[in-house]
Each structure stands twice: as C-alpha cells, then as structure tokens.
C-alpha positions as CSV (number, residue, x, y, z in Angstrom):
1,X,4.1,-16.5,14.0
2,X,7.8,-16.2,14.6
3,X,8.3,-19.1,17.0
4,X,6.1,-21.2,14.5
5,X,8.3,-20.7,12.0
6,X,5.7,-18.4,9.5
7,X,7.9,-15.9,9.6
8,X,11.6,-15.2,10.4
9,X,11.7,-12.1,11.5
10,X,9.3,-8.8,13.2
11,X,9.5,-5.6,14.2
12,X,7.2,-4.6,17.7
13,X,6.5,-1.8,19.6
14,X,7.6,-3.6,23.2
15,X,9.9,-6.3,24.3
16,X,9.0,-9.6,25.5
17,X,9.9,-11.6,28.2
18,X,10.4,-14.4,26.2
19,X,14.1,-16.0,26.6
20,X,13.5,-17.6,22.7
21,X,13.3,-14.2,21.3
22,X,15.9,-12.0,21.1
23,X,15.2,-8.0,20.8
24,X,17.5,-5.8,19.0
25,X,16.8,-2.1,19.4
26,X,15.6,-0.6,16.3
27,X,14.2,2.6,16.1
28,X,12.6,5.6,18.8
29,X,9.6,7.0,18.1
30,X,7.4,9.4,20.2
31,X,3.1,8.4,20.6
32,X,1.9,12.1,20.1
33,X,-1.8,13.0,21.2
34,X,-3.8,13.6,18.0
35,X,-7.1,15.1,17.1
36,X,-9.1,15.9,14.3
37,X,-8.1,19.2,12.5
38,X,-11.3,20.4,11.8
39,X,-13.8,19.0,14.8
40,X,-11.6,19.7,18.0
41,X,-10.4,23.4,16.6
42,X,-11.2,24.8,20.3
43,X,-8.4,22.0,21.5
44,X,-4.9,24.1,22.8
45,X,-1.9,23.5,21.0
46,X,-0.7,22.6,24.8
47,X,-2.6,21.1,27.4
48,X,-2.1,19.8,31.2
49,X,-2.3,16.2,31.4
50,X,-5.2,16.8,33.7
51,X,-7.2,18.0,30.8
52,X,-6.9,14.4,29.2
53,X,-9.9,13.2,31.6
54,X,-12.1,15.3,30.2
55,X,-11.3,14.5,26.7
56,X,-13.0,11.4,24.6
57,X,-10.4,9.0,24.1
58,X,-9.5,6.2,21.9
59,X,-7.4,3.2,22.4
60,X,-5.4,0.4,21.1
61,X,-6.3,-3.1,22.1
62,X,-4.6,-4.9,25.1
63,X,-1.7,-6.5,23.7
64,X,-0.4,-4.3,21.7
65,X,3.3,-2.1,22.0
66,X,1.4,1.2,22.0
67,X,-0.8,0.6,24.7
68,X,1.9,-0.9,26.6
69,X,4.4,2.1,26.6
70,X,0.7,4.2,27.0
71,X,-0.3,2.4,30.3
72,X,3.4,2.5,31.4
73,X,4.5,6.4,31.1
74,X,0.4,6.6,32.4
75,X,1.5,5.1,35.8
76,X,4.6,6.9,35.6
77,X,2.7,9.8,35.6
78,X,0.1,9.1,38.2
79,X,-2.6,8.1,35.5
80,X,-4.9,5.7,35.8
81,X,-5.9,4.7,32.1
82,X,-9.5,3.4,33.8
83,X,-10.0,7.5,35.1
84,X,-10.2,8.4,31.3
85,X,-13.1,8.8,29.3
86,X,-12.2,5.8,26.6
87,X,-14.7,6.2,24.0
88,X,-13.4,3.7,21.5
89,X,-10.5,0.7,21.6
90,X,-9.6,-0.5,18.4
91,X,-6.9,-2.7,16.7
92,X,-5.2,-1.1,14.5
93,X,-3.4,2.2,14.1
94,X,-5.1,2.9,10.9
95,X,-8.7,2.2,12.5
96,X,-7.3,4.7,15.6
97,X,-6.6,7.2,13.1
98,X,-9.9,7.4,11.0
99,X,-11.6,7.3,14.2
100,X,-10.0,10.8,15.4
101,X,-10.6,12.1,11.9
102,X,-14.5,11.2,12.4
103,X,-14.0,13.1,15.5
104,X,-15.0,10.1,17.8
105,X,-12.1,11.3,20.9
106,X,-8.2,11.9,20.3
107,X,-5.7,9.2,20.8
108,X,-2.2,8.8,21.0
109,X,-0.2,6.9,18.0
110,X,3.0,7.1,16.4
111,X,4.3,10.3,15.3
112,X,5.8,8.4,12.6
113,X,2.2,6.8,11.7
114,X,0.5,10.3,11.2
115,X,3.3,12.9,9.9
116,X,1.7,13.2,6.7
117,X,-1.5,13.8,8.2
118,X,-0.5,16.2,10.5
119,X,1.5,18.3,7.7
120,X,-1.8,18.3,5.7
121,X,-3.9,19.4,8.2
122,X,-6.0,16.1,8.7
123,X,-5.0,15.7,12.3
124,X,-3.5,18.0,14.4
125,X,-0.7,16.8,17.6
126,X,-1.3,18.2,20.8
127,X,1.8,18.7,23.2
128,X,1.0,18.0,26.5
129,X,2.8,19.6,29.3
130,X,5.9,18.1,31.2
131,X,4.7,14.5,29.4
132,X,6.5,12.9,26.7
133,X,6.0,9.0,25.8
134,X,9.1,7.7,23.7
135,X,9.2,4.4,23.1
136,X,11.6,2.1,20.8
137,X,10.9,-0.4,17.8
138,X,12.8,-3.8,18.1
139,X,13.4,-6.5,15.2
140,X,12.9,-9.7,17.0
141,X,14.0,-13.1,15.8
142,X,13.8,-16.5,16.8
143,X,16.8,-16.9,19.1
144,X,16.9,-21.3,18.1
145,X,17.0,-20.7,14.5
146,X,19.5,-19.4,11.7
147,X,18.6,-16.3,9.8
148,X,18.5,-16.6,5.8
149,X,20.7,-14.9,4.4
150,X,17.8,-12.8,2.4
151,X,16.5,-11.7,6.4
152,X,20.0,-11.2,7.6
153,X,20.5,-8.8,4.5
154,X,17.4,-7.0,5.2
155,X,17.9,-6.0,8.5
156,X,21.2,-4.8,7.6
157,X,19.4,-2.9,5.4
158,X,16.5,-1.6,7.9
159,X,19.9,-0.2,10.2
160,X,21.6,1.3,7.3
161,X,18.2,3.6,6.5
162,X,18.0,5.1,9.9
C-alpha cells in the first residue's frame, strides 16, 4: 500500500529489506506469553522455556512483525517453532487474543496490545525464565516521495507522545 501510493505512511512490527522504504525507529515493546485468566489457573507465574512444548500454542500468520521477532529470539534460543504444539495461527492480534480467552493455547502478543486485559484479569502474562523478546515499532515511508505536510506533522506528533 505504501509503495502504491494508498497510503503515505505505516508503522510495522519489523524492518524490511527494501532500499525504497526507509525505517525510523519508533517505539520498543516486549511480546509477553499470555493465557486465559480463568482456564490455565494451574499455569506458574514463571515457567522454563522448556515447558512451552507442552503448552497449546497460538500463532500469528507468516508475514507478520510478531512472528518474525517470535521465530527470531526462538532460534536464538535454540527453539524450533515446528517442536511446539501450534494449535491455532491466526491474523490478527485481536483474533490471537479472543482465542487465549476461549482457552484454545496461550500465545505471545504485545504487552502493549493486552495491558488492559491483563490489569482486569482477562488474560494473565506469564514470565518465562532467562527469555525476554523485545522488539521495536518503525514508521516507514516511501523513501521516492515527499511527505505532506499533514504526515510530516503527525509523526512529529507520534515522537513527541512517547
């Protein structure tokens, strides 16, 4: 959409290797293992990353930024994504999330997507020992084509509000 000219300007989960898009670093945010508060009680608040191949997991789709930095800090780890149990893929945050609620598996998603679920209870984050996946946001633009000055004010404004 951005180098078809739909829209002017993004903001992803992972960078791309495309030299017509430039990435400016935008935000960090952690992907925290979640669960449903009221079917996975039994679940510690602090597990070994061992323990996630026994759990029902859910995934995002291939493509996207989360599954990306997922698959990455995975390997990093000496996880192979194919030895877990994946129960569901799905392409959306917001379908990943009603799935844990259901109690289909836990997943991992943006802290900042469920912090008011996880302050009321709905889902619950589960630390995971010596594992931590941080990731960063980026705006991205077209690198061939001149900002308006509407965009260029509003990602002034998406810095200012960090």
């Amino acid at each position: 959409m951005l180098l078809g000219g739909s829209i002017e300007m993004g903001v992803v989960g992972s960078k791309t290797d495309d030299k017509r898009i430039e990435c400016r670093e935008f935000l960090d945010d952690e992907l925290v293992l979640i669960a449903s508060g009221s079917l996975f009680k039994d679940i510690k608040e602090k597990i070994d990353k061992k323990d996630l191949q026994n759990m029902p997991v859910i995934i995002r789709e291939q493509g996207s930024g989360s599954r990306k930095t997922m698959e990455e800090i995975f390997q990093r780890h000496g996880i192979d994504i194919e030895d877990l149990n994946i129960v569901g893929e799905f392409g959306s945050t917001e379908a990943v999330k009603q799935a844990v609620k259901s109690g289909l598996g836990v997943s991992f998603v943006s802290s900042l997507a469920v912090k008011t679920e996880i302050q009321n209870e709905a889902l619950k984050a589960i630390s995971i020992k010596d594992f931590n996946i941080t990731r960063h946001f980026y705006i991205i633009t077209d690198r061939t084509r001149a900002l308006s000055p509407v965009c260029e004010s509003f990602i002034k404004s998406l810095s200012i509000h960090l």
